[in-house]
C-alpha positions in Angstrom: -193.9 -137.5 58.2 -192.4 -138.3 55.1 -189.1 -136.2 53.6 -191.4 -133.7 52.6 -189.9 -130.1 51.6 -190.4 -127.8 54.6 -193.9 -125.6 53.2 -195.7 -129.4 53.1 -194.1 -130.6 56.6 -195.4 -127.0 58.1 -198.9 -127.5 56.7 -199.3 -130.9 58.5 -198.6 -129.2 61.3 -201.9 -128.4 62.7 -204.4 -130.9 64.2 -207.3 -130.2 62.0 -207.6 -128.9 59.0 -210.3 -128.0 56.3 -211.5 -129.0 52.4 -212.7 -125.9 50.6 -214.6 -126.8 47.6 -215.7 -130.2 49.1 -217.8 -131.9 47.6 -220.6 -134.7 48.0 -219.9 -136.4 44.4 -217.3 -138.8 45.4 -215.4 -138.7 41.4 -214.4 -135.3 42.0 -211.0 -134.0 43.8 -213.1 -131.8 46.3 -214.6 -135.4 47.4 -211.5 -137.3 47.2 -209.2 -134.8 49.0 -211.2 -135.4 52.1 -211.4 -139.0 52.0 -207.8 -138.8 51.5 -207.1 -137.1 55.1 -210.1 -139.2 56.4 -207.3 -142.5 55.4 -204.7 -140.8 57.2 -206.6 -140.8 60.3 -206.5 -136.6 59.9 -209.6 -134.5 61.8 -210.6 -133.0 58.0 -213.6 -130.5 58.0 -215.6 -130.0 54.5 -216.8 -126.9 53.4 -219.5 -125.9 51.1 -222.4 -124.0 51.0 -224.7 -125.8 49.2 -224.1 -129.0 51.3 -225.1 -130.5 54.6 -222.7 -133.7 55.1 -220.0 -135.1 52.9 -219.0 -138.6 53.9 -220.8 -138.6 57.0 -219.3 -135.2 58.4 -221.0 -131.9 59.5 -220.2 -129.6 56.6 -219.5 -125.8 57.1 -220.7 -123.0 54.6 -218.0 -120.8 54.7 -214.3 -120.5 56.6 -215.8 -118.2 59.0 -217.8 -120.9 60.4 -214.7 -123.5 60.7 -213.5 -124.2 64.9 -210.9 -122.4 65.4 -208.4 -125.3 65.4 -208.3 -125.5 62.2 -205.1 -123.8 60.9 -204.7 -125.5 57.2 -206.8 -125.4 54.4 -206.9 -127.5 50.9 -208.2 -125.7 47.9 -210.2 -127.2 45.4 -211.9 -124.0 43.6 -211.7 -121.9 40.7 -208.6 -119.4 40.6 -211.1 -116.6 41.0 -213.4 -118.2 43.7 -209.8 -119.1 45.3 -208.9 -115.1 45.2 -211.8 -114.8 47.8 -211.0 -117.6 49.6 -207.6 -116.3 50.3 -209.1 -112.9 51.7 -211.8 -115.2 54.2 -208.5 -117.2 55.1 -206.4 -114.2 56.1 -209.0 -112.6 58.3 -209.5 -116.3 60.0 -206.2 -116.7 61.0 -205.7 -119.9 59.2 -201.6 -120.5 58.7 -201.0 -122.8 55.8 -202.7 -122.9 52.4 -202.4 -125.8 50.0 -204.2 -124.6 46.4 -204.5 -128.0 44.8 -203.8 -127.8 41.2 -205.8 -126.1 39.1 -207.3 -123.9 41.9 -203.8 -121.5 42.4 -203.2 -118.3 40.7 -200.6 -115.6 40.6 -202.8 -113.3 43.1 -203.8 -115.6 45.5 -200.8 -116.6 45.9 -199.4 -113.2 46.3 -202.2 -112.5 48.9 -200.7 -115.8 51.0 -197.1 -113.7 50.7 -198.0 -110.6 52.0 -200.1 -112.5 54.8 -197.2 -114.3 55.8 -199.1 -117.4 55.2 -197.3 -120.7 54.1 -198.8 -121.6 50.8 -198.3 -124.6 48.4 -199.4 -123.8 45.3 -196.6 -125.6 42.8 -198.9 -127.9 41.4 -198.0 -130.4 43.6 -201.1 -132.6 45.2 -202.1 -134.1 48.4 -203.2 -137.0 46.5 -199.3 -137.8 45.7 -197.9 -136.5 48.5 -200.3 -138.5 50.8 -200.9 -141.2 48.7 -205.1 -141.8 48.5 -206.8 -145.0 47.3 -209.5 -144.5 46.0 -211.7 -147.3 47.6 
């Protein structure tokens, strides 16, 4: 993997990871951070509760439901809806949380500390750090 810092190399990681916030409208970041692990040949899950598929694959309702391989989650939610999300994350197991921009704040990431979870929420994006076309 690229010279990525240490928290980003830790949350590849895993074999399968998850899109919380997904979406089915293909303009928004929910939509393009999954097509973005979909390029990289990365087993991506999305969740949402108010959708069945997202580019072609089985969407989940909530974290609960995700297989267990998944260890590493993308956020793409309001800070508040991101607070809970943290909480459903913790009691799941999952390792590594990447809140993309605009989804972090101060007490989720807290949350992540005390939980001994790797989180990345710096601003930095998996868009860039990946690199996604948007095709």
């Amino acid at each position: 993997m690229k010279n990525f810092p240490d928290s980003i190399q830790q949350f590849f990681l895993p074999k399968a990871f998850a899109v919380i916030g997904a979406s089915t409208n293909r303009e928004k970041y929910g939509n393009k951070v999954l097509r973005c692990y979909l390029q990289h040949q990365l087993t991506a899950y999305p969740v949402n509760p108010r959708a069945k598929v997202i580019e072609g694959i089985t969407c989940y309702e909530d974290i609960n439901s995700l297989p267990a391989e998944v260890k590493s989650i993308s956020v793409i939610t309001p800070p508040a809806i991101t607070e809970k999300i943290v909480d459903d994350a913790i009691n799941k197991g999952i390792l590594n949380i990447w809140m993309q921009p605009g989804a972090e704040s101060a007490v989720a990431v807290k949350k992540c500390q005390d939980a001994h979870i790797n989180v990345i929420a710096d601003g930095s994006c998996i868009l860039v750090a990946l690199g996604f076309k948007d095709i």
